[in-house]
C-alpha positions in Angstrom: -13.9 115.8 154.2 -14.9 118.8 152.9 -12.4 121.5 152.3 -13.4 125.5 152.4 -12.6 129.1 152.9 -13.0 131.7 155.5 -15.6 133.3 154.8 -17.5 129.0 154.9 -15.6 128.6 158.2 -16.8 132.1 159.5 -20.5 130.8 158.1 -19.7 127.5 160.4 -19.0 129.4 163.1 -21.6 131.4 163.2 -24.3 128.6 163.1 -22.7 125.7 164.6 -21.3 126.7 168.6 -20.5 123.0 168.6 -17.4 123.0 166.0 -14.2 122.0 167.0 -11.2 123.9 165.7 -8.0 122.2 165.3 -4.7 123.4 164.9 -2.7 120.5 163.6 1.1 122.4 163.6 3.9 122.3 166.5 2.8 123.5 170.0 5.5 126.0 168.8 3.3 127.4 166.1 -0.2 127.3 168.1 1.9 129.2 170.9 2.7 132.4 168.5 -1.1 132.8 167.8 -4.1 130.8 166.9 -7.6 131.0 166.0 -9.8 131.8 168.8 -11.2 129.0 170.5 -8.7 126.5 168.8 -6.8 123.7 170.2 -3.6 122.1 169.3 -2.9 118.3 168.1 -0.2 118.4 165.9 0.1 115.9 163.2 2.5 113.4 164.4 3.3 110.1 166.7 0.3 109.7 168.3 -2.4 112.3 166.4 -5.3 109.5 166.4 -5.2 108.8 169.7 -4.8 112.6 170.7 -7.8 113.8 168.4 -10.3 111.1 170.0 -9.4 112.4 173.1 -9.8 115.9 172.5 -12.9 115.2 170.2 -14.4 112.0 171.0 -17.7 112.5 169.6 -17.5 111.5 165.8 -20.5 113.6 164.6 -19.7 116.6 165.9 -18.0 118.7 163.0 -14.0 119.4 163.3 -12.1 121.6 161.2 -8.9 121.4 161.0 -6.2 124.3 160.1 -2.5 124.5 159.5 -0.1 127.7 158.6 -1.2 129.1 155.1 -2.4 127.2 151.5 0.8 126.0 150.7 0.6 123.9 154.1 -0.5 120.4 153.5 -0.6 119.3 157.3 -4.4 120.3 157.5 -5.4 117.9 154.4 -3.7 115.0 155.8 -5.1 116.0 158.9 -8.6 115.3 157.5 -8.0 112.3 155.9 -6.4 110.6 158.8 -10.0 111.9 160.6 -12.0 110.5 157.6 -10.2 107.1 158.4 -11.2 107.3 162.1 -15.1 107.2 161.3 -15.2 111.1 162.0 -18.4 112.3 160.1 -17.9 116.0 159.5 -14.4 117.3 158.8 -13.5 120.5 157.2 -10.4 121.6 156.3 -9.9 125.3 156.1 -7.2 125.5 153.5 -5.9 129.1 153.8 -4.9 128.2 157.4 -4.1 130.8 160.2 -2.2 133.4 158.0 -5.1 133.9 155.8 -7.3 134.3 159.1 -5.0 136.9 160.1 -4.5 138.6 156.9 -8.2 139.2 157.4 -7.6 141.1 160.4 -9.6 138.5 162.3 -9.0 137.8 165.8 -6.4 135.5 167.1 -5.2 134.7 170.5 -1.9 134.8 171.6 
C-alpha cells in the first residue's frame, strides 16, 4: 500500500487510464458527490467479496478514498486489499474534501 496526495493521484491519473477509484464510505456519502469515474464499496459486511467483483484483476492499481484526512476508512481499506493479494493500492489520504477543496471535478 502506498499512501499519497492529490497532486500523486492526479499524476496516476494522468498516466495510468487503467486505475480504479474507490470510494469506500456509505452509498449515502458517494451519492452527495464523488470523484469522477469512482465507484462505491463501502467498508463493511461483505467489502472483500464486493472489491473482487468490482476489481477482479489484482495487478491493476486501486486507490482507494474516504471523506477527508481525519477519515481512517480509506487506510483500512488498503490493508484489507494488501491482504487480498491486490498488488498496487493507493490510498489517497486527503479523501474527497480535499479533491473538492481543489476545485476539482466531482460528479453528483
Amino acid at each position: 500500500m502506498h499512501t499519497f496526495g492529490r497532486d500523486d493521484l492526479q499524476e496516476l491519473l494522468g498516466n495510468d487510464t487503467d486505475v480504479t477509484l474507490v470510494e469506500v464510505l456509505t452509498e449515502e456519502s458517494f451519492a452527495e458527490f464523488h470523484l469522477p469515474e469512482a465507484v462505491n464499496v463501502p467498508l463493511k459486511e461483505g467489502f472483500e467479496e464486493r472489491i473482487q467483483e468490482v476489481v477482479p484483476d489484482k495487478s491493476k492499481p486501486v486507490v482507494v478514498y474516504c471523506a477527508n484526512a481525519e477519515c481512517d476508512a480509506s487506510s483500512k481499506a488498503a490493508r484489507r486489499l494488501d491482504e487480498l493479494g491486490y498488488e498496487q493500492v493507493y490510498d489517497y489520504e486527503g479523501g474527497k474534501a480535499d479533491w473538492k477543496a481543489a476545485g476539482l471535478p466531482v460528479e453528483p
